[in-house]
VODRENFI-357026 format. One line per field, with one value per residue (C-alpha): residue number from 0; residue in one letter; x negated, y negated, z. Coordinates in nm, 4 decimals, decimal comma. Layout:
N
num <- NUM/...
residuo <- a/...
xx <- X/...
yy <- Y/...
zz <- Z/...
//
This chain:
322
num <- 0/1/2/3/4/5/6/7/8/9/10/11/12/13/14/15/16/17/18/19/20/21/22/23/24/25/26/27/28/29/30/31/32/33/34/35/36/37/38/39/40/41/42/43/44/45/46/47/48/49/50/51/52/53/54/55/56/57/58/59/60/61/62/63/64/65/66/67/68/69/70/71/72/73/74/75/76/77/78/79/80/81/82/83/84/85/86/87/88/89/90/91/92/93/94/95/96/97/98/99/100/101/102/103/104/105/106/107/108/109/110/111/112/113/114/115/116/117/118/119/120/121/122/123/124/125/126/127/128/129/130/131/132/133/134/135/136/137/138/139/140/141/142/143/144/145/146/147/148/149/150/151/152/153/154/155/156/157/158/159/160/161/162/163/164/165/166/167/168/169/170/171/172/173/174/175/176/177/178/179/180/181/182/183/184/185/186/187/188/189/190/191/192/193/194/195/196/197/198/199/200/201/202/203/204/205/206/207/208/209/210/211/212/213/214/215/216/217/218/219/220/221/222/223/224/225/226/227/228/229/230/231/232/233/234/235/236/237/238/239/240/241/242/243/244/245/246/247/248/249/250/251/252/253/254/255/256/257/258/259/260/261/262/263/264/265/266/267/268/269/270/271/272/273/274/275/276/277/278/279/280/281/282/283/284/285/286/287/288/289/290/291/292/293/294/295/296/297/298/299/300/301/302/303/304/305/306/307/308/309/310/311/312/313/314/315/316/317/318/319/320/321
residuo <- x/x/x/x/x/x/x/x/x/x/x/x/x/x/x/x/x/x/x/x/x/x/x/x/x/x/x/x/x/x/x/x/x/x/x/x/x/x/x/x/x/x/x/x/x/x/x/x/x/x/x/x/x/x/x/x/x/x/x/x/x/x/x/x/x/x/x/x/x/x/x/x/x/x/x/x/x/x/x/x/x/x/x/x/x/x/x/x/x/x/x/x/x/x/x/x/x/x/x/x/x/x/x/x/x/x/x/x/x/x/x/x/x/x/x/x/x/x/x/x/x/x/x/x/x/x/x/x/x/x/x/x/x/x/x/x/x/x/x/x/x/x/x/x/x/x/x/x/x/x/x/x/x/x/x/x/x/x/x/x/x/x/x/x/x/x/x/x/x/x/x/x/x/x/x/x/x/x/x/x/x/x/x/x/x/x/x/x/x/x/x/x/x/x/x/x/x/x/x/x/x/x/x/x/x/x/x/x/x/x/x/x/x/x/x/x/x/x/x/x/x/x/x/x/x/x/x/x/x/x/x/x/x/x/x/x/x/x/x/x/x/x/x/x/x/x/x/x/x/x/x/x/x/x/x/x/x/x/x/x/x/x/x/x/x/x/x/x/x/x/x/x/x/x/x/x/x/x/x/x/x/x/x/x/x/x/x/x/x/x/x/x/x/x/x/x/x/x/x/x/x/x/x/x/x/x/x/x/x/x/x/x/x/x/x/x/x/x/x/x/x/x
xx <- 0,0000/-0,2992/-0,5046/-0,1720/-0,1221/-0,4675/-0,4768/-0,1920/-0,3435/-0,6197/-0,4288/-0,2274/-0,5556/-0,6634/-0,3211/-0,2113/0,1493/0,1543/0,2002/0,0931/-0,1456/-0,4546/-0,5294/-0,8977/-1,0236/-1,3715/-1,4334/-1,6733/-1,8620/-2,1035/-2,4865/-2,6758/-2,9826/-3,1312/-3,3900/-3,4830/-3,4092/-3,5583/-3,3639/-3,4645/-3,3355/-3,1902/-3,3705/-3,7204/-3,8275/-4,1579/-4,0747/-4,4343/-4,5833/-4,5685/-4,9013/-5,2309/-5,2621/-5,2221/-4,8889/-4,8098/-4,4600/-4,3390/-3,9581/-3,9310/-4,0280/-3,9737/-3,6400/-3,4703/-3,1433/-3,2190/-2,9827/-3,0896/-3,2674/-3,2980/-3,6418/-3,8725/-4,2082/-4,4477/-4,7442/-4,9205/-5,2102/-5,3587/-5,5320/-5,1601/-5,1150/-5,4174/-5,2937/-4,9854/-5,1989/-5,3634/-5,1180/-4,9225/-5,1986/-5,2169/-4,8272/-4,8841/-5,1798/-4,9764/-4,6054/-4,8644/-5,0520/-4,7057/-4,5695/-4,8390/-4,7821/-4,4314/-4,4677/-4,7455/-4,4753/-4,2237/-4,4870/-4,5488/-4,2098/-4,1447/-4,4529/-4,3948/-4,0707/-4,2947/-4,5384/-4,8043/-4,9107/-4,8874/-4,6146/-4,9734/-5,0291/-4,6715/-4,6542/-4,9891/-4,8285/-4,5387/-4,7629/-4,9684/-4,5806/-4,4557/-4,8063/-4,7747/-4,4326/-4,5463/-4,7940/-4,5725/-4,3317/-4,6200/-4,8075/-4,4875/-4,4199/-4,7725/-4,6391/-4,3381/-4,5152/-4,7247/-4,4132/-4,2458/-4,5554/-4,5465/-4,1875/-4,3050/-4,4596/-4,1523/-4,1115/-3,7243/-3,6070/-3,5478/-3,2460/-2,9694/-3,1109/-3,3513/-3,6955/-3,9174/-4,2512/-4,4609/-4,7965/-4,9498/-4,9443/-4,9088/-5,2373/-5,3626/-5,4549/-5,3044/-5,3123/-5,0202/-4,8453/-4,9225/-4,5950/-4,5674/-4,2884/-4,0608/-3,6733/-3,4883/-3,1563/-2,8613/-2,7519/-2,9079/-2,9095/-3,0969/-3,3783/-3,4401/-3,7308/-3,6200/-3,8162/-3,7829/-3,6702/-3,3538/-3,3604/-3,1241/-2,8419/-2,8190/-2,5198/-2,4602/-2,1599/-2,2214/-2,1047/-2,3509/-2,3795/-2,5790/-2,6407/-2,7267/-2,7263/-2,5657/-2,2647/-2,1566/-2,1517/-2,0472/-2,2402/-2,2593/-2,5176/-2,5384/-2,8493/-3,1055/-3,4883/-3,5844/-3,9552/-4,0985/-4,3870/-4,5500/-4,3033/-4,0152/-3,6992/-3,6344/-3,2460/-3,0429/-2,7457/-2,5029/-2,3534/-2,0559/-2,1967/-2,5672/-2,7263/-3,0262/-3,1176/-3,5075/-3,6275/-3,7833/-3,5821/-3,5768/-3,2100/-3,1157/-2,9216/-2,7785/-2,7070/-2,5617/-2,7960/-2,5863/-2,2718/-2,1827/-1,9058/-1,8212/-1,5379/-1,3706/-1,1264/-0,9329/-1,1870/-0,8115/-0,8529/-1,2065/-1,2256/-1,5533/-1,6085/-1,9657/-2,1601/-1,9832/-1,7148/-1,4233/-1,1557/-0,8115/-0,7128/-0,3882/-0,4160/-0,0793/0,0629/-0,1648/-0,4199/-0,7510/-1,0435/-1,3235/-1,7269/-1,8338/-2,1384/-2,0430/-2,2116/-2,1243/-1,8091/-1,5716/-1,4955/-1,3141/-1,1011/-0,7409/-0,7091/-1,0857/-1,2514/-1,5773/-1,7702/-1,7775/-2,1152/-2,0419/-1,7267/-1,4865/-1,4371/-1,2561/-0,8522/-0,8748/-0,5311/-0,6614/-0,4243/-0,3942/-0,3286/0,0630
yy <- 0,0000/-0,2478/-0,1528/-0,1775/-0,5368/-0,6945/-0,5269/-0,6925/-1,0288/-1,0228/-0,9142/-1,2842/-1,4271/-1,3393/-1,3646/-1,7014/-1,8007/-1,9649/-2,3210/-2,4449/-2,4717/-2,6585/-2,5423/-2,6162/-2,9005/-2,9844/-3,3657/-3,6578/-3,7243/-4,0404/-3,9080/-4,1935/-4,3219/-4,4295/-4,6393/-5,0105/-5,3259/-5,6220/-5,9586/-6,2489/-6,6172/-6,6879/-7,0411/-7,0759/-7,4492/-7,5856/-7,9011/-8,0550/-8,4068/-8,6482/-8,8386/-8,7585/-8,8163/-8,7148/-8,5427/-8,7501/-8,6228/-8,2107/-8,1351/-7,7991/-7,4506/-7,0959/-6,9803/-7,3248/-7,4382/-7,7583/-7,9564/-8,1033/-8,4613/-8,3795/-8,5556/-8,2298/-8,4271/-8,7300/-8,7733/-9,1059/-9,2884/-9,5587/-9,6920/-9,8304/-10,0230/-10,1958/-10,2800/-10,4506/-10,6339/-10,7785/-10,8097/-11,0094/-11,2448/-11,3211/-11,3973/-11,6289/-11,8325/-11,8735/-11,9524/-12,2307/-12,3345/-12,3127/-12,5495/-12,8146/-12,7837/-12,8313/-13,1164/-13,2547/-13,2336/-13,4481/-13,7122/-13,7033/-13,7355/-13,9968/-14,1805/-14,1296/-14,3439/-14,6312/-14,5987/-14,5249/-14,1434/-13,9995/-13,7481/-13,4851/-13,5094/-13,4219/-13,1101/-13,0155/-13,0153/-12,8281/-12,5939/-12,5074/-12,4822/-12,2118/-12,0675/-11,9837/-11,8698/-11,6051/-11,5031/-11,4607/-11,2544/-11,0223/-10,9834/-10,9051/-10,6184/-10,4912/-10,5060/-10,3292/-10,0417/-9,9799/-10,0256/-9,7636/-9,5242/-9,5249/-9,4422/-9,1738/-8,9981/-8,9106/-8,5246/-8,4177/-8,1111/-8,0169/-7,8154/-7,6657/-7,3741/-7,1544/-7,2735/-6,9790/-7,0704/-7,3509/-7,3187/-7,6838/-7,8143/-8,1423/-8,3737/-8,1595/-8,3559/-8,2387/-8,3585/-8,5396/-8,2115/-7,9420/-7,7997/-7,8481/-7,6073/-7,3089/-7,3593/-7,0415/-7,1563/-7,0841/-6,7764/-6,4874/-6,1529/-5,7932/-5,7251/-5,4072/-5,2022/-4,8589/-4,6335/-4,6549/-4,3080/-4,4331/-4,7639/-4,6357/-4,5438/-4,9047/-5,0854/-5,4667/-5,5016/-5,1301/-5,0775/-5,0388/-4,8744/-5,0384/-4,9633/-5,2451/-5,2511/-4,9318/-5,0784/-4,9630/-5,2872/-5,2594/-5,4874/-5,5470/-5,5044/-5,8741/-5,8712/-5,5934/-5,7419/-5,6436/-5,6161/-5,3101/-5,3543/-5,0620/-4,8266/-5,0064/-5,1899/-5,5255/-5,5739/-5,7858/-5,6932/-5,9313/-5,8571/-6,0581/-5,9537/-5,9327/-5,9956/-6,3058/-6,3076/-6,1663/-6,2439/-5,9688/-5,7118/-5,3663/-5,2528/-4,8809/-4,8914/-4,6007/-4,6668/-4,4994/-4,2878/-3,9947/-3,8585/-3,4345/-3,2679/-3,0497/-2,8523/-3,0502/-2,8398/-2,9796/-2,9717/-2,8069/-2,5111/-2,4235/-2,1861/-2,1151/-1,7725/-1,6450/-1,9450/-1,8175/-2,0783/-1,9521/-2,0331/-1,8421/-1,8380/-1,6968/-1,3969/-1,1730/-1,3672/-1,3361/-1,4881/-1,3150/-1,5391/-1,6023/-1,6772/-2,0169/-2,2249/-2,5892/-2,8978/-3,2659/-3,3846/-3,6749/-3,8427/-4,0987/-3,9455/-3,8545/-3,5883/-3,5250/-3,3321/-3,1081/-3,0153/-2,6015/-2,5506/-2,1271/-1,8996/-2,0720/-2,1285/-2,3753/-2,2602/-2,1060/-2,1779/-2,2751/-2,2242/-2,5446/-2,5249/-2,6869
zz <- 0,0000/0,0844/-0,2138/-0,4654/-0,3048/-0,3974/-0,7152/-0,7970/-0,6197/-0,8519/-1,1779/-1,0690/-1,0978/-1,4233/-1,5599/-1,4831/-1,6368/-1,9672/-1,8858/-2,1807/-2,4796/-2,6644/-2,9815/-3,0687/-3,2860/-3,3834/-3,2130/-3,3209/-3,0043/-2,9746/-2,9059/-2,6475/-2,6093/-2,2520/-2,3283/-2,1255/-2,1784/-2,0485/-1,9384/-2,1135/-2,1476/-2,5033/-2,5062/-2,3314/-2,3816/-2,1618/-2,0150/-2,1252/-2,0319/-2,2930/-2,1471/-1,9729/-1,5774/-1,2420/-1,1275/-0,8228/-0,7460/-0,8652/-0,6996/-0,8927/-0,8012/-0,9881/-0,9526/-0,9252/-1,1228/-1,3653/-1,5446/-1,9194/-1,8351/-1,4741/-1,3282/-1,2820/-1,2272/-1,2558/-1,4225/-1,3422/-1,5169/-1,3343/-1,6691/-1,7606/-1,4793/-1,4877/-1,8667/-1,7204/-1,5039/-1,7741/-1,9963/-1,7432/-1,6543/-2,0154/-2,0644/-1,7666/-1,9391/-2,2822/-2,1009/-1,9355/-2,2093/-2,3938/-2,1415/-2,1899/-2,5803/-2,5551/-2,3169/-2,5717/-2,8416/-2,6709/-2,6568/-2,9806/-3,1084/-2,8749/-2,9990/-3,3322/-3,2963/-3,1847/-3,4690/-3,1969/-3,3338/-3,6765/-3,8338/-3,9338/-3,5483/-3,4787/-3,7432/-3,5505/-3,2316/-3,2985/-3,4934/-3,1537/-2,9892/-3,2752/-3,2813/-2,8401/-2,8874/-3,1432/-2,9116/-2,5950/-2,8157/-2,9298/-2,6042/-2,4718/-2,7034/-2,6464/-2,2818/-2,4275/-2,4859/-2,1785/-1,9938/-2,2176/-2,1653/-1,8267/-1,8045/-1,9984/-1,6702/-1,5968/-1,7437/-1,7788/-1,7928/-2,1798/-2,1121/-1,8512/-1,6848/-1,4571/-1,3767/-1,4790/-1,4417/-1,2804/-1,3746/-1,2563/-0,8670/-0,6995/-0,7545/-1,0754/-1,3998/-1,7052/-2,0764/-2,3069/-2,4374/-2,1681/-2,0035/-1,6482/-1,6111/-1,8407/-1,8625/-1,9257/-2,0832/-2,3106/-2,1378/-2,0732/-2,3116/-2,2690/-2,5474/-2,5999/-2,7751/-2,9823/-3,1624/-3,5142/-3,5509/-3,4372/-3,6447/-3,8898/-3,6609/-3,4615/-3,5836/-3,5242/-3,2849/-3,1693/-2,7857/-2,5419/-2,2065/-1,9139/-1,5570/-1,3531/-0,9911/-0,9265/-1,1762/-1,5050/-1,7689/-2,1285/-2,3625/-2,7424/-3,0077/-3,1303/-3,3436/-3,4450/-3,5764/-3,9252/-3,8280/-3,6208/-3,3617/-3,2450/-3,3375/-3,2033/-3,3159/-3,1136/-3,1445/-2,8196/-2,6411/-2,5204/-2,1354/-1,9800/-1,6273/-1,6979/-1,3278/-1,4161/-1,1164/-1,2026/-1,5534/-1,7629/-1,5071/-1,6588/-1,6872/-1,7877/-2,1462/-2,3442/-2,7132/-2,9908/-3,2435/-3,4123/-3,3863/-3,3304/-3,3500/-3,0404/-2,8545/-2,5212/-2,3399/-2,0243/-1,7135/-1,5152/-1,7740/-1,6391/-1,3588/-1,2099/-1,0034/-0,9399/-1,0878/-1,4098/-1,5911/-1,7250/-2,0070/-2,0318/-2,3829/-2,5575/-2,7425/-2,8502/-2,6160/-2,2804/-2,1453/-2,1518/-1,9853/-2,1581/-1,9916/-2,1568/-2,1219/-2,0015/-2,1421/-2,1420/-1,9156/-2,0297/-1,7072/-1,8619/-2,0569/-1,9786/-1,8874/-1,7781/-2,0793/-2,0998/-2,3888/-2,4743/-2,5847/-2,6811/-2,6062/-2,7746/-3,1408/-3,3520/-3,3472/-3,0157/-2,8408/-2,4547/-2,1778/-1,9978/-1,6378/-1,4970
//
């Protein structure tokens, strides 16, 4: 009586009821890529001084957030002051000696009226007056431009963004066109480096997979580089949620490079006994289980899916579980 009972136990086991079926079909599955990517800054621009000096004031670091025109630094050069030194001592000398003149001038016209001076004297007065003037306006343009140069200390930040890099310090002296800092800006993007074996299966606006922080991201292949380097195909990927926090961070990626076709079955229809998976099948009517090897799952999938790799064949009618 106790053997008839579990005999009949395990016949319920590997005779489950018919609850339902899945016939077989050959499916296109993606094959992926992990490969890294780097994060980069779509625009790096060196905020550079535009003359030679001293830096007397730097209010920047690496990792700080700029805005386009923001006051980063000051370069000083004492030579310029001691220009606008002399220029002004010069400006006051003419506006005097232009004074005198134009007093002279008065004079002149005055004693011209009595017949006293000459009209050639007069013409060479206001000659000396128009001949100041001219140099007060030109001395002060020459002024002009010292004044203009040393506002010129001032270096601006070329761009909204991240401060990358700082490679000059308080007190150094640096030449017109050296950068005193790097602004990432423009967003950031992940640039990644393929072999070329897989050149010809990268496809512009191809989805991408990234793990970042112990998240999954999706991203999108926005440009692939025509030239390779070392092997490798450059080619950027565009994330909505790309972490910027570090620069050049090394971020996991899978991308596309062939496609299979393969056999997903329900992962409710696989039983596993022994360390041995299991697939009931219908055949004249019954299910008869089947020992299959197991290879990729399809977590997001619905229902859950995983990929046969041998026991099953195309047109196989799987028993799916209720």
């Amino acid at each position: 009586m106790h053997k008839t009972w579990m005999v009949a136990g395990l016949l319920a086991l590997a005779s489950p009821a018919l609850a339902g079926s899945l016939t077989l079909q050959p499916t296109e599955m993606t094959e992926w890529k992990a490969v890294y990517g780097q994060v980069e800054a779509k625009d790096t621009v060196p905020a550079r001084a535009r003359i030679g000096g001293v830096i007397t004031e730097l209010s920047v670091t690496e990792g700080d957030v700029v805005k386009a025109g923001q006051k980063i630094a000051v370069v000083r050069d004492d030579k310029i002051d001691f220009q606008l030194a002399a220029y002004d001592a010069q400006l006051k000398a003419l506006e005097t000696q232009l004074a005198n003149a134009q007093s002279e001038l008065a004079r002149g016209t005055a004693l011209v009226g009595k017949g006293i001076t000459t009209q050639q004297q007069l013409d060479q007065l206001k000659t000396s007056v128009d001949v100041l003037g001219s140099q007060i306006v030109a001395l002060t343009a020459q002024r002009s431009v010292s004044v203009e140069q040393q506002k010129e200390g001032d270096v601006l930040a070329p761009a909204n963004g991240r401060v990358l890099q700082v490679p000059v310090t308080k007190g150094a002296v640096i030449m017109g066109g050296e950068p005193v800092a790097t602004i990432g800006g423009g967003g950031f993007f992940l640039r990644l480096a393929i072999p070329e074996r897989h050149a010809s299966a990268l496809k512009q606006g191809a989805s991408i997979h990234i793990s970042s922080g112990g998240t999954q991201e999706t991203g999108k292949l926005v440009k692939i580089y025509p030239e390779i380097t070392n092997g490798r195909v450059a080619a950027d990927v565009e994330v909505a949620k790309l972490n910027s926090d570090f620069v050049n961070a090394r971020v996991l990626v899978e991308i596309p490079v062939a496609t299979r076709k393969a056999l997903l079955v329900p992962q409710a229809s696989v039983i596993t006994r022994s360390g041995i998976d299991f697939v009931s099948v219908e055949e004249n009517g019954k299910a008869v289980e089947r020992a299959v090897i197991l290879g990729e799952k399809m977590e997001d999938s619905n229902p859950p899916m995983v990929e046969v790799l041998t026991g099953l064949a195309a047109g196989d009618s799987v028993v799916t579980p209720k």
